[in-house]
C-alpha positions in Angstrom: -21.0 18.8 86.2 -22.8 21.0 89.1 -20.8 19.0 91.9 -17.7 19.1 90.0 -17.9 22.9 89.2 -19.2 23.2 93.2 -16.1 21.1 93.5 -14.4 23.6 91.8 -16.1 26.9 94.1 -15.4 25.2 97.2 -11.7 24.4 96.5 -11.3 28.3 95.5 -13.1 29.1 98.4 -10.8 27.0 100.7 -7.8 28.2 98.3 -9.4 32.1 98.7 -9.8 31.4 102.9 -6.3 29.4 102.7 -4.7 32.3 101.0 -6.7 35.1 103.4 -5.8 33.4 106.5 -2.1 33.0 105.3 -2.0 36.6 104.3 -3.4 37.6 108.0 -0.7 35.4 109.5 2.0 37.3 107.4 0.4 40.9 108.1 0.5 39.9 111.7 4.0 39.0 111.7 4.6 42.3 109.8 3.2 44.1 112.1 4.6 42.5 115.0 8.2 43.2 113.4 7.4 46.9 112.8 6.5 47.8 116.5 9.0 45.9 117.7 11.2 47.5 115.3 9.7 50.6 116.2 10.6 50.3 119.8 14.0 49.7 118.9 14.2 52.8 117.3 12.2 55.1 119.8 14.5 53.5 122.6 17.4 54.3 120.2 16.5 58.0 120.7 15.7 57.9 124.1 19.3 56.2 124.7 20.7 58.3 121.9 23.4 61.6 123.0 21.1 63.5 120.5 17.7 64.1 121.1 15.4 65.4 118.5 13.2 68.9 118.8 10.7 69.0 115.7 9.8 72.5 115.1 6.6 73.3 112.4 6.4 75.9 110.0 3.7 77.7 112.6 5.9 77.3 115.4 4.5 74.3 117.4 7.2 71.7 118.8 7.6 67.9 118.9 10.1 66.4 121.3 10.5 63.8 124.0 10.5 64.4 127.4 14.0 63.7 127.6 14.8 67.3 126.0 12.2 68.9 128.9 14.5 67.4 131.2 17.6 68.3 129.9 16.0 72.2 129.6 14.8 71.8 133.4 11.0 71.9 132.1 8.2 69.5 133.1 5.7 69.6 130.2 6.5 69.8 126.7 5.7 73.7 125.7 3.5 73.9 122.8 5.2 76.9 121.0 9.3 77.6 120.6 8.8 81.0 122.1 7.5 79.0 125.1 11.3 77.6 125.7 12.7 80.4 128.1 11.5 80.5 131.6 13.3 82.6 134.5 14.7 79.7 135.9 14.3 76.8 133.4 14.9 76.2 129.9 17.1 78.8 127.8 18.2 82.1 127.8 16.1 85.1 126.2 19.3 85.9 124.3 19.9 82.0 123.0 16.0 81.4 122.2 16.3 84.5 120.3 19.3 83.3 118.5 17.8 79.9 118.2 14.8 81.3 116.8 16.7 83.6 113.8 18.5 80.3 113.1 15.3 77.9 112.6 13.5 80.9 110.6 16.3 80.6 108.5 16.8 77.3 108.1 12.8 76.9 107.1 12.7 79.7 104.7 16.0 78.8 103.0 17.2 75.1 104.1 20.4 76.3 105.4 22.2 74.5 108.7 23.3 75.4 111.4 25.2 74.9 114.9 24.4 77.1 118.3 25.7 76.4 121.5 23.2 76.9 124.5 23.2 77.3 128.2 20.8 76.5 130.3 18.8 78.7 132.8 19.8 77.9 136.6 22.1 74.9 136.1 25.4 74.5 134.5 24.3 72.0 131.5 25.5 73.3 128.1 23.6 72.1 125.0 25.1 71.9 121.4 22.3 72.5 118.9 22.5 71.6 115.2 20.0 72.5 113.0 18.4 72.2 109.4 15.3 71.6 107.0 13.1 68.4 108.2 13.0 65.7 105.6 9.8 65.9 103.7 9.1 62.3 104.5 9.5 63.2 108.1 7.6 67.0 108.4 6.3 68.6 105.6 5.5 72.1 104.7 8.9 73.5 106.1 9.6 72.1 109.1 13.0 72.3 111.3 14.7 69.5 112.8 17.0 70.2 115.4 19.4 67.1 117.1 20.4 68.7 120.7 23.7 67.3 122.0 24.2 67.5 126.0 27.8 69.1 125.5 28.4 70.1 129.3 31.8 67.9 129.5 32.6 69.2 126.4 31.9 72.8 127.1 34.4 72.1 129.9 36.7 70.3 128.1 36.7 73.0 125.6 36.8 76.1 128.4 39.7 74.1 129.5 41.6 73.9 126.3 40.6 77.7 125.7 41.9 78.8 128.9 44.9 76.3 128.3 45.3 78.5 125.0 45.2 82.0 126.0 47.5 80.6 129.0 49.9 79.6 126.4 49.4 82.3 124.0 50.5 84.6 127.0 53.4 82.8 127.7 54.5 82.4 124.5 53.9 86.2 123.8 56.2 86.6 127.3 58.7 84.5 125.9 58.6 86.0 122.9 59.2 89.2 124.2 61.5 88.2 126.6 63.8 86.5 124.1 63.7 89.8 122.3 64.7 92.0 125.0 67.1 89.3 126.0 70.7 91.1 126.1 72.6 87.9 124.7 72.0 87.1 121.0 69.2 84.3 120.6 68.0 82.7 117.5 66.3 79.4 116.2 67.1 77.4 113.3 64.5 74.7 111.3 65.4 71.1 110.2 67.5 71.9 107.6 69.5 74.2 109.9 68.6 77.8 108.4 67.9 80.6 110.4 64.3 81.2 111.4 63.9 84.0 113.9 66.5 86.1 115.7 66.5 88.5 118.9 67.4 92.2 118.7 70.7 91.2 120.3 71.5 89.1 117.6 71.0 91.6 115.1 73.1 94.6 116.9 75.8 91.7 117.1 75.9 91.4 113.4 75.1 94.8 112.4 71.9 94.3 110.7 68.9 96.6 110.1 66.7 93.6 111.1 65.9 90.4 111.8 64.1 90.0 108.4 67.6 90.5 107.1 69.4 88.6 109.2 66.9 85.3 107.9 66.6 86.2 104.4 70.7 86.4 104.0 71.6 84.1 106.5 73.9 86.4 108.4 75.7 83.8 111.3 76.9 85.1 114.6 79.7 82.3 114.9 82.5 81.9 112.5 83.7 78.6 111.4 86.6 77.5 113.9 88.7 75.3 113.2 86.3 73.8 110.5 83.4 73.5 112.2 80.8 76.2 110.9 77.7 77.1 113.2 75.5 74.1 111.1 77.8 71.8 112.0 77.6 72.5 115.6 73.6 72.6 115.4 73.7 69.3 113.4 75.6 67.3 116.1 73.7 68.8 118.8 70.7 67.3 116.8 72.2 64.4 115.9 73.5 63.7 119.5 70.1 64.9 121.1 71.5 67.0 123.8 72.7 70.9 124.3 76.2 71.0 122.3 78.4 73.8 124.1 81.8 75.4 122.8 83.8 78.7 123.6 84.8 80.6 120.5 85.9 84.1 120.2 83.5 85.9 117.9 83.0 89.7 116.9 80.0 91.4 118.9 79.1 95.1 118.0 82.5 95.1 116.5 84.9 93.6 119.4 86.4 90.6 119.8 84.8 88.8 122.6 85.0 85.5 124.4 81.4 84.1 123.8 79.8 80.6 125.4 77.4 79.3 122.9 74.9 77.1 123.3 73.0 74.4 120.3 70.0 73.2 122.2 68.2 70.3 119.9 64.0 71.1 120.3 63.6 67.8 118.6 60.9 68.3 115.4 60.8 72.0 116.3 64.6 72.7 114.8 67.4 73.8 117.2 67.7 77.1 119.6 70.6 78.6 120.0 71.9 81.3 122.1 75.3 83.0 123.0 76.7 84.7 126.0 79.5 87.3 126.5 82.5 85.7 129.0 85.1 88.1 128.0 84.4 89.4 131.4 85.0 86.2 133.0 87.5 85.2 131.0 89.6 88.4 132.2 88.5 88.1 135.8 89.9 84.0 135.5 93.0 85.6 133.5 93.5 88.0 136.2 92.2 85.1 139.0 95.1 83.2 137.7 98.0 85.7 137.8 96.8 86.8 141.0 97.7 82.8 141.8 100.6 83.0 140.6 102.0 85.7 142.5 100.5 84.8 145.5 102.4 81.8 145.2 105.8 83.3 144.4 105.2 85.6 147.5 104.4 82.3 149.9 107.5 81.0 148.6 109.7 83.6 149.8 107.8 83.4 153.1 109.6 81.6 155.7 106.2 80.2 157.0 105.5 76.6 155.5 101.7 77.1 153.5 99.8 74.2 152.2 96.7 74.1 150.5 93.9 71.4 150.5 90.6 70.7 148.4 86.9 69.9 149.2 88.2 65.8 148.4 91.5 66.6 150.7 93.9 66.2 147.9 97.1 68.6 148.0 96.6 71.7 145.8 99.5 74.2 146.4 102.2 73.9 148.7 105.1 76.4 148.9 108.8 75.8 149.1 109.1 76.5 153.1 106.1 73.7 153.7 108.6 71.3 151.2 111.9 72.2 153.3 109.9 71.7 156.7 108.9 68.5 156.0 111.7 67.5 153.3 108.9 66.4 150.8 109.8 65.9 147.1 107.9 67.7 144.8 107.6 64.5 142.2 105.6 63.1 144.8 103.8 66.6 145.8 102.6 66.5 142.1 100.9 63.2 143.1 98.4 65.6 144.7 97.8 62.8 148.3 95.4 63.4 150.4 95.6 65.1 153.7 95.9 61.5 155.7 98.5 60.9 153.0 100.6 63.8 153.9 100.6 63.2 157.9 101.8 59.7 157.2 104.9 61.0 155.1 105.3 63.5 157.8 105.7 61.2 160.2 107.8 58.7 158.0 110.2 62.1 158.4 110.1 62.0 162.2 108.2 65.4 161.8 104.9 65.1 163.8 105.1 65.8 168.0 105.3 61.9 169.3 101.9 60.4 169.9 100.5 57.2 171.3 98.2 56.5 169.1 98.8 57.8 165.7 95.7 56.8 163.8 93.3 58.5 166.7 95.9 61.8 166.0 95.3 61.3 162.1 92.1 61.2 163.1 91.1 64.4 165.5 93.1 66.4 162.1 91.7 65.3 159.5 88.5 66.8 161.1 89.9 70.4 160.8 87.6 70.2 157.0 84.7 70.4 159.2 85.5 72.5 161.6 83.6 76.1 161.5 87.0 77.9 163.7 90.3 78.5 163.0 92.4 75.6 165.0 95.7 76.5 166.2 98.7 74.1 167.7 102.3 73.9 168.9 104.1 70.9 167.8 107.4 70.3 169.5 109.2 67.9 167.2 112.3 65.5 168.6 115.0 67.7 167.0 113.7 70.6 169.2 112.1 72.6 166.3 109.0 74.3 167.2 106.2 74.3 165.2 103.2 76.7 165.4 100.0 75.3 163.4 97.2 77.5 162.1 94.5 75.4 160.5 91.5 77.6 158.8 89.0 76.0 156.7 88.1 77.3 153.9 84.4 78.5 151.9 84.9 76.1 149.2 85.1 73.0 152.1 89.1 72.8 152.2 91.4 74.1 154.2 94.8 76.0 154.7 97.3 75.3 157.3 100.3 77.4 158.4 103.5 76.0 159.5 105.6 79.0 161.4 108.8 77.7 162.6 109.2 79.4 166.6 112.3 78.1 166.9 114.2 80.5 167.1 111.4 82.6 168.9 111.4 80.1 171.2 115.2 79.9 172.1 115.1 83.7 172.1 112.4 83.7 174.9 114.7 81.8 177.1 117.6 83.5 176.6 115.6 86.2 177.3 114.1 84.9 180.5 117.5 83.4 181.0 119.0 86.8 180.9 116.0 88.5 183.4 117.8 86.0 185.8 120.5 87.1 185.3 120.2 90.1 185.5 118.2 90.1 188.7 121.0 87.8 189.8 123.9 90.6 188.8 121.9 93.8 190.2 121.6 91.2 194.0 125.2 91.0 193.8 126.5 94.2 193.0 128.2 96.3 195.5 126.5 99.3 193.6 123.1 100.7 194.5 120.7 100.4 191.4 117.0 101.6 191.1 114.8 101.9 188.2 112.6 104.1 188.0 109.4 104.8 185.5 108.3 107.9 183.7 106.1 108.3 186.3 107.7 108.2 189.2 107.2 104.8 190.6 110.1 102.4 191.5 110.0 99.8 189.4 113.1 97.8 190.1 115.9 97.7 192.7 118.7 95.6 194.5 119.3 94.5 198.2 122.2 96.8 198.0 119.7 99.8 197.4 117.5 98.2 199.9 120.7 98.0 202.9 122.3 101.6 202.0 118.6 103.3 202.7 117.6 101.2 205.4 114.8 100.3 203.3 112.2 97.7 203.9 111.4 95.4 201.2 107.8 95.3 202.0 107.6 98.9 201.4 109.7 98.4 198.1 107.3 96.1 197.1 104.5 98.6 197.1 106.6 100.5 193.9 106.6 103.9 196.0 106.6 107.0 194.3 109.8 109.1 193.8 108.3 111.7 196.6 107.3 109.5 198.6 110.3 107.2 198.9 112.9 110.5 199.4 111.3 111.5 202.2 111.8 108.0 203.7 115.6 108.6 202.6 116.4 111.8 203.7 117.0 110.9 207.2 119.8 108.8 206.0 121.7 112.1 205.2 124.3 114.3 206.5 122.0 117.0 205.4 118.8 116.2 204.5 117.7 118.7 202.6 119.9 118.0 199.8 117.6 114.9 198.9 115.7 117.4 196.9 118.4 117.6 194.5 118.0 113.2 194.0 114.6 113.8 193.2 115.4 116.8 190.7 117.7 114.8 189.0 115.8 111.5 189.0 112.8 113.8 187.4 115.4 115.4 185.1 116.2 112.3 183.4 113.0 110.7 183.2 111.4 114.2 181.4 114.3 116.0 179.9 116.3 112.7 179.0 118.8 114.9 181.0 122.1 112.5 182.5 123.2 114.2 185.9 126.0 113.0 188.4 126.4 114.1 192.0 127.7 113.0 195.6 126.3 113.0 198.8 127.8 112.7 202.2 125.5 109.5 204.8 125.3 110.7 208.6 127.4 107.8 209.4 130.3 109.5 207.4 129.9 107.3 204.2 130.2 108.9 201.1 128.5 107.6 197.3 128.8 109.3 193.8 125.7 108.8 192.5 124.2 109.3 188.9 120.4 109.5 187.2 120.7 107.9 184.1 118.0 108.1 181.2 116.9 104.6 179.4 115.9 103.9 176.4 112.6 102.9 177.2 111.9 106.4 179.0 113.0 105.0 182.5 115.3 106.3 184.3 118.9 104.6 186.5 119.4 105.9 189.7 122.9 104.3 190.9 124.8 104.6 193.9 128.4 103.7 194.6 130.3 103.9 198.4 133.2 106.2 197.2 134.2 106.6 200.8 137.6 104.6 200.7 138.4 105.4 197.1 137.7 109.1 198.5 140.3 108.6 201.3 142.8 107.4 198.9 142.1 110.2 196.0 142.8 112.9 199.0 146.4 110.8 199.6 147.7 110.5 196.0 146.6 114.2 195.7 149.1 114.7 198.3 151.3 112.5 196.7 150.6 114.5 193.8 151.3 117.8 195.3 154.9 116.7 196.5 155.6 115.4 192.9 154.9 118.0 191.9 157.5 120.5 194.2 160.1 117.6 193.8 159.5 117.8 190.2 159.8 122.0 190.2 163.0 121.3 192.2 164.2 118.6 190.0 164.1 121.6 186.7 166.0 123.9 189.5 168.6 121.3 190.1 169.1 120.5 186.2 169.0 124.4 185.2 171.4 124.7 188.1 173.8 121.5 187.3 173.8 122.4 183.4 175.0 126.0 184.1 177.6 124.3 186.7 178.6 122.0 184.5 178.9 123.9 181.3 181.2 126.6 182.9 184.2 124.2 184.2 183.2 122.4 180.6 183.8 125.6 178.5 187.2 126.0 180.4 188.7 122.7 179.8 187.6 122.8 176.1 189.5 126.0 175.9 192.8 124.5 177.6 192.5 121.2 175.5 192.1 123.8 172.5 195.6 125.8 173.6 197.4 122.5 174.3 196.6 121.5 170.9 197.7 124.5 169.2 201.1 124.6 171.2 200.4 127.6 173.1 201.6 126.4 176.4 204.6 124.6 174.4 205.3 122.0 171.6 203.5 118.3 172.2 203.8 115.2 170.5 201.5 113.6 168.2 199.9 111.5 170.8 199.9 114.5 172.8 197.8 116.3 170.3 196.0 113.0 169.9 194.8 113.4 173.3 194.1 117.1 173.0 191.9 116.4 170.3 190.4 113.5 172.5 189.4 115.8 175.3 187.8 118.2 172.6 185.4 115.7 171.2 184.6 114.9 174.4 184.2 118.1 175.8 181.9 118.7 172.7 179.7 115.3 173.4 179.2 116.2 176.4 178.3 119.3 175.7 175.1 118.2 173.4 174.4 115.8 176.2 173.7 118.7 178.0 171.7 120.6 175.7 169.6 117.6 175.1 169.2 117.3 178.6 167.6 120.7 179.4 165.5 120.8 175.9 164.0 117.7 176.8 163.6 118.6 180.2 161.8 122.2 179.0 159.8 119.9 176.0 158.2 117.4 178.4 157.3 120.4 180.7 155.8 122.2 177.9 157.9 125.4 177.9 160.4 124.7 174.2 160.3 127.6 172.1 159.4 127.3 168.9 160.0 129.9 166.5 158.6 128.7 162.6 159.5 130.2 159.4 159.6 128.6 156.2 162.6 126.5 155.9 163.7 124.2 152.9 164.0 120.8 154.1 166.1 119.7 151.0 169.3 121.6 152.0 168.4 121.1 156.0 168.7 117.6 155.1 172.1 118.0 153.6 173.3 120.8 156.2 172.1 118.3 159.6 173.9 115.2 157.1 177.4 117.5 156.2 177.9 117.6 160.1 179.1 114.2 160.5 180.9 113.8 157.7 183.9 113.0 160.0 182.2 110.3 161.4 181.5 109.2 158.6 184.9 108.9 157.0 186.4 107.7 160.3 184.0 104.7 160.5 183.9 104.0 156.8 180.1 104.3 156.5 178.5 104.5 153.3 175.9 107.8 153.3 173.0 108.0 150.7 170.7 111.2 150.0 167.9 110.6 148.0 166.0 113.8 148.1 163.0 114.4 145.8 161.8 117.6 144.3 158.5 116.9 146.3 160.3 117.5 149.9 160.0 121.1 149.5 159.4 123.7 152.1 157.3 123.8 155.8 156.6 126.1 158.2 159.4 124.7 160.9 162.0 126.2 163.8 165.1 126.2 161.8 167.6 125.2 164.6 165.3 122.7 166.4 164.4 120.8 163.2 168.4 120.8 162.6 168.4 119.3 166.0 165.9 116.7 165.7 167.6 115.6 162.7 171.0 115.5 163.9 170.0 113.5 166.7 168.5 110.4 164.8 171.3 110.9 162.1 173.8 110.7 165.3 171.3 107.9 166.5 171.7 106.0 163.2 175.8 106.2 163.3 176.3 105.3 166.7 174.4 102.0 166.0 175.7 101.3 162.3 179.2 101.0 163.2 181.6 100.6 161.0 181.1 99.4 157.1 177.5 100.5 158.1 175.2 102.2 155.4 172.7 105.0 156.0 169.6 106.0 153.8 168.2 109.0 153.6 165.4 109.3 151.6 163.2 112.8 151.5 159.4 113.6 149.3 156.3 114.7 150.1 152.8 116.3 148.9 150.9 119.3 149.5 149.7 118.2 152.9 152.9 116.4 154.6 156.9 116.4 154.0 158.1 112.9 154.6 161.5 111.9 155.6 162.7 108.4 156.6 166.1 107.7 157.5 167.1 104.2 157.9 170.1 102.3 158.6 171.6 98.3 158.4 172.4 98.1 162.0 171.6 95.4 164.5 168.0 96.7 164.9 165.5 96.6 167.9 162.9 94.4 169.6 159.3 95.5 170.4 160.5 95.8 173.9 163.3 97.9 173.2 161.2 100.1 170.8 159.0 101.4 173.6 162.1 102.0 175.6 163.4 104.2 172.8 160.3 106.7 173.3 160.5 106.9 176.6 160.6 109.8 178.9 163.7 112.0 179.9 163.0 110.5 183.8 163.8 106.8 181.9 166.1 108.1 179.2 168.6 109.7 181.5 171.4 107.2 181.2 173.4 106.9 178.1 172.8 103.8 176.0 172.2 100.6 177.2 171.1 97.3 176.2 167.2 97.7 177.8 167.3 101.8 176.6 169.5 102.0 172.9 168.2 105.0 172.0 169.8 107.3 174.4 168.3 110.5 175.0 168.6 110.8 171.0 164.9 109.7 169.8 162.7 111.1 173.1 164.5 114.6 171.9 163.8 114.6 168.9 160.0 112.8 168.8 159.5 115.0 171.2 161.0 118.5 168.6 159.0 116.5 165.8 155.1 116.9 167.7 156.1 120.2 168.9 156.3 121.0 165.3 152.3 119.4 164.6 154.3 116.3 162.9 154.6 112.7 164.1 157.7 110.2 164.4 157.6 106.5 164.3 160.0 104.0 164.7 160.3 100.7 162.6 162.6 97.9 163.6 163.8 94.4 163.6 166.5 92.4 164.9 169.1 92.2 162.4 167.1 94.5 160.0 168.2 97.8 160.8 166.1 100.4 161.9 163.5 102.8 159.7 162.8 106.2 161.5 160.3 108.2 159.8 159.2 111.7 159.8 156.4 113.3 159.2 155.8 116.9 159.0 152.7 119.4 158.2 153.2 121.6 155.6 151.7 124.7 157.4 
């Protein structure tokens, strides 16, 4: 029993040890896994962003020396207050802070968050704060976890800088948008108005912009059935600025506006319009001005035609089409510049080239040029061409076809007719100088030249007009009359003043010379040898002179001859009268048939006379003319009555038409009678027999007018002048080459001494038509 209970001790001894010795294994292990679990932990914190500060009830600290670093201090202080330093740990102001905050958080448990700087460096420290677990520091202590938040601090400066930045732009824009002068607004997702400018609200006459939201007053009408949400839906929908031109009513006018849906994705859409009634005037205006411009090139005769930036064809005007006979179907094409040189020359009108393309070429490079470029192009039907190429701000260019043809052709006729005329004034026998307003010579002939004994080399020199007379005076019978060449050469370059003169050469020549004024202000100074024509003028003036005695003695022998004849006349018309009234005895009929005979002879011959000496005394000037007022109606009949016997004898038919309208004149009675009688004798002598005569008489209040006209055998042109001619021609009695007789010459000549005219019409085998035509007054 004593071994089996000491059996029983030692086995719960060796249990008891067994148990102790596996209990201080497992304690071991314990404790093993707590420090190292502790380690884990402490490194935790060391590693940790947030390090702990422990601060007691009394004030005292616990921290690692971790925090000392991050607070620039080498020991661990033993009080809070102890945190500042001047250039380490915090700032007086933050400790205090940080102190308020702890006190608080002791005394009543409440959190908190500081942000620190610290002292002499630019590390920022984020501190939150609170009541320390009562497990971990009782009796009221504070646990603070610091956090180093420089980068953040930064970060957040950053993003607060970033934020004021845009808060100041925003505010900029803001207030730019409102002082905006076009109307701006902004609409939300669902298209409503959100915020308008001022403009927008003048536009719509609104008191505000709170108005203009809360009603939804729109700007834009709907056009054409698109509304303003409409356009703001497909600029959203399409995702890019949607752009129209309405007219719309702004302040109360209708204007042109541009307006503008710009899609702000999630933000809504933004909207603004601008006013382009202006523009839309100017381009209105811009346009007619176009137009006319246009219509005024085309009645140009200049060919224009008009490029762009590309070198297409943008105007043209009719001239440029006529030039170059280009259609305007294939104008509206609009070809390019190389184009249009290749259909010019397909028309043969470009100046020929050897090598077109390198031509083409050199023109085509008028876009760039920074000059005007200007060419003559002779084409091969003559026609000249003047080419003005000026490029143009917008990087096209003009060109200018003038057609010098006819400018051309002009300049050499004109230098043509320089020759010429240099050529005449050589070869004239007439001295010719020109010269200027101001006294020089400016042009002359070798005839000039040989007359003065002039040198050309001293010509040449264009001599003054004072200087070159004195050279010419010696030339002169009398030299001192070369003052009056220079006084008339001045007189008609100054007064415009023609004068004439002559002057007599020492070597007996004689000129006639003349200053002439020009047009141009110059003055003609000719000269012309009138030394034979001057011979000849002094023998036909005594030719002249001898004419006229033999003509004085010509009127003596016809005043003489017509008194000689006229006596013996008178006697044997009295005889012829007795015979015929049987005073010197009875006679037979054939006898008094002869009487009668010599009568009418006596009586013809007579009037010949009479006609002969008033002729004679009309041509020299000396007929009387006595006028009264005479009625041409019943002179008509009286001159008419005195052939009736001729008239019955030769069985010719007599008409008298005489109007009212003849009337009166102022007229010598008997030498009207007499002009009368002598065409109405005229007129029967020619008829002859079975003839007809008419006499036809009217008139106005200016003129009497009297034609008498008969069926005879009429006259020829030649014959015609004959019948006016003088009494010298007219002597003989009629003829074949003179049928008029001394008849017509008397009495055209009684008709213009009365201030009237006669005329004569005939034809052969038409009878004749003389006419009269007298002056009332």
């Amino acid at each position: 029993l004593t071994a089996v209970i000491l059996g029983l001790i030692l086995a719960a001894w060796l249990a008891a040890a067994a148990w102790a010795v596996w209990t201080g294994l497992s304690m071991k292990n314990k404790a093993q896994a707590t420090m190292r679990q502790s380690g884990r932990l402490g490194r935790l914190l060391e590693t940790s962003p947030a390090l702990p500060l422990l601060v007691r009830s009394d004030g005292k600290l616990e921290a690692s020396q971790r925090l000392m670093h991050w607070l620039g201090i080498d020991h661990l202080p033993a009080h809070i207050s102890e945190l500042s330093a001047p250039d380490a740990g915090m700032s007086r102001e933050d400790l205090e802070a940080l102190s308020q905050d702890v006190n608080l958080a002791q005394k009543s448990g409440k959190s908190f968050v500081r942000a620190i700087k610290v002292a002499g460096s630019d590390k920022a420290l984020l501190v939150k704060g609170g009541l320390a677990d009562q497990k971990i520091a009782p009796n009221g202590s504070a646990l603070l976890w610091i956090f180093d938040a420089t980068d953040s601090e930064g970060q957040i400066e950053t993003l607060r800088i970033e934020n004021e930045t845009a808060r100041a732009a925003f505010d900029a824009l803001s207030a730019l948008i409102e002082s905006a002068p076009v109307p701006m607004w902004h609409r939300d997702k669902e298209y409503k108005l959100t915020l308008v400018n001022s403009a927008y609200v003048s536009a719509v006459d609104a008191r505000d912009g709170a108005e203009v939201v809360a009603e939804g007053i729109e700007l834009i009408e709907t056009i054409d059935g698109i509304s303003p949400t409409d356009a703001a839906a497909e600029a959203m929908q399409r995702g890019e600025p949607h752009e129209r031109v309405v007219a719309t009513t702004v302040g109360g006018q209708r204007r042109m506006t541009h307006v503008v849906d710009v899609p702000l994705g999630t933000s809504g859409i933004a909207g603004y319009a601008i006013d382009i009634q202006e523009l839309e005037d100017a381009r209105k205006e811009q346009l007619r001005f176009s137009e006319s411009q246009r219509d005024m090139l085309d009645k140009i005769s200049a060919g224009v035609v008009q490029f762009d930036a590309d070198k297409s064809l943008k105007f043209c005007n009719l001239p440029f089409q006529r030039i170059f006979s280009m259609r305007q179907q294939w104008i509206s094409e609009r070809p390019e510049f190389p184009r249009v040189l290749d259909r010019m020359r397909e028309m043969n009108r470009i100046p020929e080239v050897r090598d077109f393309p390198e031509w083409r070429e050199e023109r085509t490079h008028w876009f760039q040029s920074k000059d005007s470029i200007e060419e003559n192009w002779l084409l091969a039907d003559g026609t000249h061409l003047r080419v003005l190429a000026n490029p143009t701000p917008d990087r096209g260019l003009l060109v200018i076809f003038e057609d010098r043809t006819e400018q051309a052709q002009l300049a050499s006729a004109r230098d043509i007719l320089l020759r010429v005329r240099t050529a005449t004034f050589d070869n004239l026998f007439e001295s010719i100088a020109v010269f200027a307003a101001d006294g020089k010579l400016n042009i002359w002939n070798h005839q000039f030249a040989n007359n003065w004994q002039l040198e050309e080399e001293d010509l040449a020199k264009h001599p003054r007009v004072d200087s070159l007379m004195q050279k010419m005076a010696g030339q002169l019978r009398q030299p001192a009359r070369i003052s009056e060449v220079r006084e008339m050469v001045r007189t008609a370059t100054s007064d415009r003043v023609q004068q004439i003169g002559r002057i007599a050469f020492e070597d007996g020549r004689k000129f006639q010379f003349a200053a002439i004024p020009l047009p141009d202000g110059n003055a003609l100074f000719t000269m012309l040898d009138i030394s034979d024509s001057n011979k000849i003028e002094q023998a036909l003036r005594e030719r002249n002179e001898a004419l006229v005695e033999a003509d004085s003695i010509k009127a003596s022998f016809l005043a003489n001859m017509s008194y000689e004849f006229r006596t013996p006349l008178t006697s044997i018309g009295g005889f012829a009268e007795l015979l015929d009234n049987d005073v010197a005895g009875p006679l037979t009929d054939q006898g008094h048939e002869y009487a009668r005979a010599i009568l009418q002879s006596v009586k013809r011959l007579g009037m010949q006379i009479d006609n002969v000496l008033d002729l004679s005394q009309s041509e020299a000037g000396a007929l009387p003319i006595a006028k009264e007022k005479v009625n041409l109606n019943k002179l008509v009949e009286q001159a008419t009555g005195q052939f009736t016997d001729e008239f019955n004898a030769m069985n010719i038919e007599v008409e008298l038409q005489l109007d009212e309208t003849l009337g009166s004149a102022l007229a010598d009675k008997k030498r009207l009678g007499q002009a009368l009688s002598q065409i109405i004798d005229n007129a029967v002598r020619y008829t002859g027999e079975n003839g007809r005569i008419l006499i036809n008489g009217s008139g106005n209040v200016k003129q009497a007018v009297i034609h008498i006209s008969d069926d005879g055998p009429g006259m020829t042109a030649g014959q015609q002048s004959k019948a006016f001619d003088s009494f010298a021609r007219s002597r003989k009695q009629k003829t074949e080459d003179n049928p008029g007789g001394l008849g017509l010459p008397l009495a055209r000549q009684l008709v213009l001494a009365h201030g009237g005219d006669l005329t004569l019409t005939s034809e052969p085998d038409q009878g004749t038509l003389v006419s009269i035509y007298l002056p009332r007054q």
